[in-house]
C-alpha positions in Angstrom: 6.9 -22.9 -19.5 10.2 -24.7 -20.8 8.3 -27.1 -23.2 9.8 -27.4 -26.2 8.9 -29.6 -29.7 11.3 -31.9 -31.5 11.6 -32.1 -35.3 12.3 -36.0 -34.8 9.4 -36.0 -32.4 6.4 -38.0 -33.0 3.4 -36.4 -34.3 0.1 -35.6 -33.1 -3.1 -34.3 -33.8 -4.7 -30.4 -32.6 -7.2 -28.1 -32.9 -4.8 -25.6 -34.6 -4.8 -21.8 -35.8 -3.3 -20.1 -38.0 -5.1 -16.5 -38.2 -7.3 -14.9 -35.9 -10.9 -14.9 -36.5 -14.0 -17.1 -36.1 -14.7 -20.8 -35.1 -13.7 -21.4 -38.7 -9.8 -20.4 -38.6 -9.8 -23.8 -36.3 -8.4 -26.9 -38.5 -7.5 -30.7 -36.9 -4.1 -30.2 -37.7 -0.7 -32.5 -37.5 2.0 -30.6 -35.6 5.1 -32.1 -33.4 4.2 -33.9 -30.0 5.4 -31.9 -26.9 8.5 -33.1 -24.9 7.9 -32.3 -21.4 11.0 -29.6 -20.1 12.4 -29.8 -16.6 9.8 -29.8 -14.2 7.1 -30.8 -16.5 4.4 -33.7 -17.4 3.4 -35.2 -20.7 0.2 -35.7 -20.6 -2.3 -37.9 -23.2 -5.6 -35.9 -22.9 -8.8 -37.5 -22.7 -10.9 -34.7 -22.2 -10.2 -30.9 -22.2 -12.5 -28.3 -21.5 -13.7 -25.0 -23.2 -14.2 -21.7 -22.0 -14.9 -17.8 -22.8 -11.2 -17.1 -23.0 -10.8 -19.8 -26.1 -13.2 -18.1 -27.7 -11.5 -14.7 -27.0 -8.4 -15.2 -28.0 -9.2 -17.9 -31.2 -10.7 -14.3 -32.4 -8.3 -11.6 -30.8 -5.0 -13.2 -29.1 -6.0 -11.2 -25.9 -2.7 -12.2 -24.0 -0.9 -14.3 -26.8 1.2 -14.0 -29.2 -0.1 -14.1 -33.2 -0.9 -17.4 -34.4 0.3 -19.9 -35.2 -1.2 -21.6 -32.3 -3.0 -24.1 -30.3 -5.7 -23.1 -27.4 -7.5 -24.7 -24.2 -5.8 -24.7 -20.3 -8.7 -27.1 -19.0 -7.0 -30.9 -19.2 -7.2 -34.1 -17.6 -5.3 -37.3 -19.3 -3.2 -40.0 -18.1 0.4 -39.2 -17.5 3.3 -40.9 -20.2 6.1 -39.1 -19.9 7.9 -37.1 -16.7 10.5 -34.2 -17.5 13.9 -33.7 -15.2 12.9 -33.5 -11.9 9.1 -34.3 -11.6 8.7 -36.5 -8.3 4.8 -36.0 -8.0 3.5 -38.0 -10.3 5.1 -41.0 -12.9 3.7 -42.7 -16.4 0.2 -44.0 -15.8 -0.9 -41.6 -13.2 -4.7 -40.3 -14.7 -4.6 -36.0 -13.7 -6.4 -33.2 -14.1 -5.6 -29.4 -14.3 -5.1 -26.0 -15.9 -1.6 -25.2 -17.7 -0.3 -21.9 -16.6 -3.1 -19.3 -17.7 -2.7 -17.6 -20.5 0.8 -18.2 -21.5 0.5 -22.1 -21.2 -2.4 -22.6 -23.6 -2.0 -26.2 -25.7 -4.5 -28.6 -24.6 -6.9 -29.1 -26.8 -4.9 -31.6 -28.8 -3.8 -35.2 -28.8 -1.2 -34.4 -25.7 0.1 -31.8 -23.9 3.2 -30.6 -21.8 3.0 -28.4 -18.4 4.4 -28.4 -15.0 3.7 -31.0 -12.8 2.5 -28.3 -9.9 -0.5 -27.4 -12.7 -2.3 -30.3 -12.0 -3.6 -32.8 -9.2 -4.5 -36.5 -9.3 -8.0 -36.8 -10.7 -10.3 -38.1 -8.6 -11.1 -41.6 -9.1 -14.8 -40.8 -8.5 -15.5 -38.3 -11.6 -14.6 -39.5 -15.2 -12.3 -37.4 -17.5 -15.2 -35.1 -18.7 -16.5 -34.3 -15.6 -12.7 -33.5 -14.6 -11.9 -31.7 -17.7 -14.8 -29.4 -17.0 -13.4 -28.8 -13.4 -10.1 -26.6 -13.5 -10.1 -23.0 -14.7 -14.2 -22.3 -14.2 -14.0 -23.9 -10.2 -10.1 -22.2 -9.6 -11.5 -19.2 -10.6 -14.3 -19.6 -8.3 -11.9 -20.9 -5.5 -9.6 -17.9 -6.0 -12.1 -15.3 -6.1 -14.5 -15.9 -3.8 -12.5 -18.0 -0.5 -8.9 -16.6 -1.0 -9.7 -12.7 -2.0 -12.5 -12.4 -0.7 -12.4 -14.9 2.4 -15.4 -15.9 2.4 -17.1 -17.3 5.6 -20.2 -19.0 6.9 -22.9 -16.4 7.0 -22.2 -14.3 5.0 -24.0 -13.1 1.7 -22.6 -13.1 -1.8 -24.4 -12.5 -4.8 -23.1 -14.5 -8.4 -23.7 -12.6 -11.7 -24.2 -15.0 -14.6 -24.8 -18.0 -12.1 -25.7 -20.4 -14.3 -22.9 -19.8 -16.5 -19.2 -22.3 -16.6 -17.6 -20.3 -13.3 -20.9 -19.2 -11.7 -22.5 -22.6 -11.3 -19.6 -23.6 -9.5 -18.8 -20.2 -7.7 -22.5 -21.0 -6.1 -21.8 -24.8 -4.8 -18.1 -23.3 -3.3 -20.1 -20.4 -1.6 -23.1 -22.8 -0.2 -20.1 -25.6 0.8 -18.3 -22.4 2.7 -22.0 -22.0 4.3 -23.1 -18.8 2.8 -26.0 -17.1 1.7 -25.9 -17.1 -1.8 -28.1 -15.2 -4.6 -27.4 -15.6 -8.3 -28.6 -13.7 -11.4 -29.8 -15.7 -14.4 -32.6 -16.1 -17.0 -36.0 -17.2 -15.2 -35.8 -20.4 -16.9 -32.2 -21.4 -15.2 -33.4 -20.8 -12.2 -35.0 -24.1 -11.0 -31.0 -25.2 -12.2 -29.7 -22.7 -9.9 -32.1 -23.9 -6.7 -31.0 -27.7 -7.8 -27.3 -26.0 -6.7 -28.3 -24.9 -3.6 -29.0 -21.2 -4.3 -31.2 -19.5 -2.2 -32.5 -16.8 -4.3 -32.4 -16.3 -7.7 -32.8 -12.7 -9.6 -34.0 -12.6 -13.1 -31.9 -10.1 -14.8 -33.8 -9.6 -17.9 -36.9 -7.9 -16.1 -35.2 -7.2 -12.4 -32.8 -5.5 -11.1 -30.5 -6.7 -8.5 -29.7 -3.2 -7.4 -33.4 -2.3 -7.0 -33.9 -4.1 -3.2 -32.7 -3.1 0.3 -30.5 -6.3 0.1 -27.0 -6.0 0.7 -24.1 -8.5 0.3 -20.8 -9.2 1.4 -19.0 -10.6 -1.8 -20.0 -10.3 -5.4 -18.7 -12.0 -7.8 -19.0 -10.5 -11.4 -18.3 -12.1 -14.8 -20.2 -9.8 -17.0 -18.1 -6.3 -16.9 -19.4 -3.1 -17.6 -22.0 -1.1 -16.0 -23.2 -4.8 -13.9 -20.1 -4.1 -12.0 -20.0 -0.3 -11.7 -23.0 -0.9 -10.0 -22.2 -4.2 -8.1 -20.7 -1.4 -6.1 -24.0 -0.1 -4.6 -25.0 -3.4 -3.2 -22.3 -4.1 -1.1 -22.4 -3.6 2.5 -19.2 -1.4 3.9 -16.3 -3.9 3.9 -17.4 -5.8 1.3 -15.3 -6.9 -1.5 -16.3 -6.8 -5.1 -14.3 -9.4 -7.3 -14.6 -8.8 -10.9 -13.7 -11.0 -13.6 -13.3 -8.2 -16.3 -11.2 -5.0 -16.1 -13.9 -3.4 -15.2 -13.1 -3.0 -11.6 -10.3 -0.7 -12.1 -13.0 1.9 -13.2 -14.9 1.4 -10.1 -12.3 1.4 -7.3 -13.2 5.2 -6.4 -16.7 4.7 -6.1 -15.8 1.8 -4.0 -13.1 4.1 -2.2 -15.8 5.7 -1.1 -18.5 3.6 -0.1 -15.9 1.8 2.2 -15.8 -1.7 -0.6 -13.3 -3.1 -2.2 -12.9 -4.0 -6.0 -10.8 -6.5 -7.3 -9.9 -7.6 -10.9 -8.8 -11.2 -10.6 -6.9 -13.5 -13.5 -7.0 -16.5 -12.4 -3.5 -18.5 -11.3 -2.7 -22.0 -11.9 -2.4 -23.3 -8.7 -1.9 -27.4 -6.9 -2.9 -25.9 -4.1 -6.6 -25.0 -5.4 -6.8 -27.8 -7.3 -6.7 -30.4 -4.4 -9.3 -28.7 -2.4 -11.6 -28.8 -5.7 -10.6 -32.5 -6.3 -11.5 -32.8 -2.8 -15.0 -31.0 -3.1 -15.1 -33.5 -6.8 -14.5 -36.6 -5.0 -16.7 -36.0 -1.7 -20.0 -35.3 -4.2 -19.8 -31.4 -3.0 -18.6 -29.8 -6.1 -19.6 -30.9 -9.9 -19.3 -29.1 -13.3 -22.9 -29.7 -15.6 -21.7 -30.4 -18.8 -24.5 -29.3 -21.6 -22.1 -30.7 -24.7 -19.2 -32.5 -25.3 -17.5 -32.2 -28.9 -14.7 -34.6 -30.6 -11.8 -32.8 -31.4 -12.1 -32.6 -35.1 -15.6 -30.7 -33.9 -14.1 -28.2 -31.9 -14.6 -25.7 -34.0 -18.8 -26.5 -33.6 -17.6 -26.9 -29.8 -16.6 -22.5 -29.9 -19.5 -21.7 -32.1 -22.3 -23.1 -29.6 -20.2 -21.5 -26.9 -20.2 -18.1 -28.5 -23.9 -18.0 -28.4 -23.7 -17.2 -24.7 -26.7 -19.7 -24.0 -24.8 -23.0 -22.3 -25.6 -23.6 -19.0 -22.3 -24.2 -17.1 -19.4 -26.4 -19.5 -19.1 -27.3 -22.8 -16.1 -30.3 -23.3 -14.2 -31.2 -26.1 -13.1 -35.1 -25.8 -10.3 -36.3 -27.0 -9.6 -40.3 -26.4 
């Protein structure tokens, strides 16, 4: 990204870091206002959503460099400023998107700065929450499962972690590609799961979805470790295993063998994707369940909630 902050800039307010650690390490902080670089948008944010990877890299700086810094890629806002160059979109234009993951990270704050080609008009349908909670969970689900695995009416695919920010939306993009789709969750998030459209649910804590004579085209897996090493066994030959860990790179013999393929996938930002999932937003086909949305000077209550692992789909910070 070419953004770059101004000492005369205005001000604004973030959800800022300065050390690595927990949900406390977070302070509302006042730091420069963006200026959006060639190419670019300025964007006021309304709403911005959170995910695992805040969490992640608030504690360990996964992909980024050491603090100081300012997380969250999930963002939709209203437009007020255009960089050299920008012809898709002008001042007042409300949009929606993720900034360039992981090295555009900046959004949980007042405004933001990222390339126009990161984001897509917002639906006038869904408000900014709803949006917010749309962009790096649903491209990640859009990526893995219709452009590396191609998925196609008929086929089945089984969801780990279903219920979870990119699973309940991987399961409405497989059922609106017309497949068969199971998903593994806690008993109690399964009538949430049905509600989805799923058509079989597995209870991880007492079954095991390797312990049938099913077999599945695509699986999707969030959860790493031995879940994918033996994601492997359920696939039927030619079937593609799209991990969301590294954990696939450990597993690509076993699928050598058994005629699969596994995939570790990091999810792009991408216009492309993010019409077709405003598309799905605006028809009624596609929609994020938020289970809490947090003020910004909450956020850091926003991560700890998250952390627990319990939320059921999205969690959204709002801004304006």
């Amino acid at each position: 990204m070419t953004t770059t902050y101004s000492s005369a800039a205005p001000t604004m307010l973030a959800l800022h870091q300065t050390a690595l650690g927990g949900p406390e390490v977070l302070r509302l902080t006042e730091v420069p206002r963006p200026v959006p670089g060639v190419g670019e948008i300025l964007v006021a944010v309304h709403a911005a959503g959170l995910n695992p990877t805040d969490f992640k890299h608030r504690a360990l700086s996964i992909f980024l460099p050491p603090p100081p810094l300012t997380l969250g890629w999930d963002v939709s806002g209203t437009v007020v400023e255009t960089g050299p160059g920008v012809t898709l979109f002008q001042p007042g234009d409300e949009v929606f998107g993720m900034l360039p993951y992981p090295h555009g990270a900046g959004s949980h704050a007042e405004y933001v700065a990222g390339p126009a080609r990161a984001f897509a008009a917002k639906p006038a349908e869904i408000d900014h929450v709803q949006a917010a909670a749309l962009p790096l969970a649903a491209l990640t689900a859009w990526q893995a499962l219709v452009e590396t695995a191609g998925l196609r009416a008929g086929q089945r695919v089984l969801i780990h972690a279903a219920a979870g920010g990119v699973g309940h939306l991987a399961v409405q993009i497989a059922k609106e590609r017309g497949a068969h789709v199971t998903g593994t969750a806690s008993a109690p998030k399964h009538d949430f799961l049905r509600e989805l459209g799923a058509d079989a649910c597995v209870d991880y804590r007492v079954e095991d979805f390797a312990g049938t004579e099913e077999r599945y085209d695509v699986v999707l897996d969030a959860l790493g470790g031995e879940t994918t090493t033996r994601s492997v066994d359920v696939l039927r030959p030619g079937g593609v295993l799209v991990s969301l860990l590294r954990g696939a790179e450990d597993t690509r013999a076993a699928a050598e063998k058994a005629g699969v393929r596994a995939v570790t996938l990091i999810v792009e930002h991408d216009q492309a994707g993010m019409r077709a999932i405003a598309d799905l937003a605006a028809w009624g086909r596609l929609r994020a369940h938020v289970s809490g949305t947090f003020p910004l000077a909450e956020g850091a209550r926003a991560h700890a909630q998250g952390e627990t692992g319990r939320t059921t789909g999205k969690l959204v910070i709002t801004v304006r």
